[in-house]
C-alpha positions as CSV (number, residue, x, y, z in Angstrom):
1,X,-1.7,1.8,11.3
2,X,-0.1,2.2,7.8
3,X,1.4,5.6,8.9
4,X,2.7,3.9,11.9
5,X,4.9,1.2,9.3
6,X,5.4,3.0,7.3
7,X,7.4,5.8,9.8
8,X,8.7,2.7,11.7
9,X,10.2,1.2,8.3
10,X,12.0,4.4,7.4
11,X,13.8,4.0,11.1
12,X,14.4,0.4,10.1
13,X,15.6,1.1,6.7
14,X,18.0,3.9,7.4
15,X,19.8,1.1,9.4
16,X,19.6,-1.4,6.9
17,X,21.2,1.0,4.5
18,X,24.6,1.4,6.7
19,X,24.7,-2.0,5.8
20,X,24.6,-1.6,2.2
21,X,21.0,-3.1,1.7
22,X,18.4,-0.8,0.0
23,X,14.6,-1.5,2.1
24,X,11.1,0.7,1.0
25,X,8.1,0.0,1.6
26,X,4.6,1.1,-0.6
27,X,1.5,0.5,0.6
28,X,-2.5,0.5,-0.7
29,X,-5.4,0.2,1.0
30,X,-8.8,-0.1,-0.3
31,X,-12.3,0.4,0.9
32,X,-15.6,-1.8,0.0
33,X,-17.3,-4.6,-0.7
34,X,-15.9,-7.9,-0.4
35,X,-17.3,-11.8,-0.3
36,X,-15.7,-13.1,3.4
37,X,-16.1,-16.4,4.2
38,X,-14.1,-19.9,4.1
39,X,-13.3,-21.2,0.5
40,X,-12.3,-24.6,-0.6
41,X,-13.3,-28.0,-0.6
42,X,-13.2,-31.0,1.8
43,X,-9.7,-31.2,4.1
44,X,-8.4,-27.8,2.2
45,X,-10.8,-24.7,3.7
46,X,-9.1,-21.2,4.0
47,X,-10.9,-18.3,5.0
48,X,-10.4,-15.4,2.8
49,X,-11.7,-11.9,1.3
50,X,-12.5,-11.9,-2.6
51,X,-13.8,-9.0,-4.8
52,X,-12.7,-6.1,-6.9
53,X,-11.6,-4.4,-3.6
54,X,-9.2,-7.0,-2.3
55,X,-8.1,-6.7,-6.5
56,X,-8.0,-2.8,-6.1
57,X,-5.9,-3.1,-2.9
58,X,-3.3,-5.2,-4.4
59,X,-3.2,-2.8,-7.2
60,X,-2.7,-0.1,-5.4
61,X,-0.4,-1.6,-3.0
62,X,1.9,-2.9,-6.7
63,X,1.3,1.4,-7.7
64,X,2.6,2.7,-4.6
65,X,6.4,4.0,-4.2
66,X,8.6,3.9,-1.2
67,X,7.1,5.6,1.4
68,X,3.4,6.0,-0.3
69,X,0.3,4.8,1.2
70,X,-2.7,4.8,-1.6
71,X,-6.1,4.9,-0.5
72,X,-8.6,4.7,-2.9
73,X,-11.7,7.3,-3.2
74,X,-14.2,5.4,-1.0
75,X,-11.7,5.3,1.9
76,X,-10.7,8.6,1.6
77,X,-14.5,9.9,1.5
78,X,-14.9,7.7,4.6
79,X,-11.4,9.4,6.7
80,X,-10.6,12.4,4.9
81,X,-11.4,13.8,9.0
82,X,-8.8,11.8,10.4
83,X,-5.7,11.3,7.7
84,X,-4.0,14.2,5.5
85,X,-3.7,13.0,2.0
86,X,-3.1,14.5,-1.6
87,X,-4.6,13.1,-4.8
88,X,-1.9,11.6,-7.0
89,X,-2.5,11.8,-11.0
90,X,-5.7,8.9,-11.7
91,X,-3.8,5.9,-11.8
92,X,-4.3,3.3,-14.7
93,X,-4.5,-0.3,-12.9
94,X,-4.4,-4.1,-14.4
95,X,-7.9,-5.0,-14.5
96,X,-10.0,-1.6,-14.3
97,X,-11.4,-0.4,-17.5
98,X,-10.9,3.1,-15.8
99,X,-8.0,4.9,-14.4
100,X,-8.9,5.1,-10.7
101,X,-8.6,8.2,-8.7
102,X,-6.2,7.7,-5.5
103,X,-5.0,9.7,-2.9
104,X,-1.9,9.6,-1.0
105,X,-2.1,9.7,2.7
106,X,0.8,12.1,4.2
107,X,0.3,12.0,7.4
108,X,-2.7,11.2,10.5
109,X,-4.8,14.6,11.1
110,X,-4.4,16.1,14.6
């Protein structure tokens, strides 16, 4: 689905940009273990995903240039079948002690 924006956005864009407005689109998606389940307190619930994975997501989403979709190495173990990606330089994130190794997904396998 993120291939499928992200080509649809770069037909979107290129219109955009005959009128003068500048439109990209970076994306990051991460694999693993989250805490799923309504949060709040009485007359305020929502239901949300929380955990280093929605964090890791988010920071690769903020990492990610136009046109880039960053996976992280769990998801990338788990479709390296299906997508065609290329590991980018490990990426130094807010909030991980590490840098984290990503790959960036060119393009769905045939």
């Amino acid at each position: 689905m993120a291939v499928a924006i992200r080509d649809r956005m770069e037909t979107l864009s290129s219109g955009w940009r005959k009128r003068g407005i500048e439109l990209a689109i970076g994306i990051g998606i991460a694999s693993g273990h989250a805490t799923l389940g309504r949060i709040g307190f009485e007359g305020r619930f929502d239901y949300a995903a929380i955990g280093t994975v929605t964090i890791l997501a988010s920071r690769l989403s903020a990492a990610a240039k136009a046109g880039e979709i960053l996976i992280n190495q769990r998801l990338h173990a788990a479709a390296e079948q299906s997508v065609r990606a290329v590991p980018t330089e490990p990426l130094t994130l807010k909030g991980f002690g590490r840098p984290v190794n990503a790959w960036n997904v060119v393009d769905v396998a045939d």
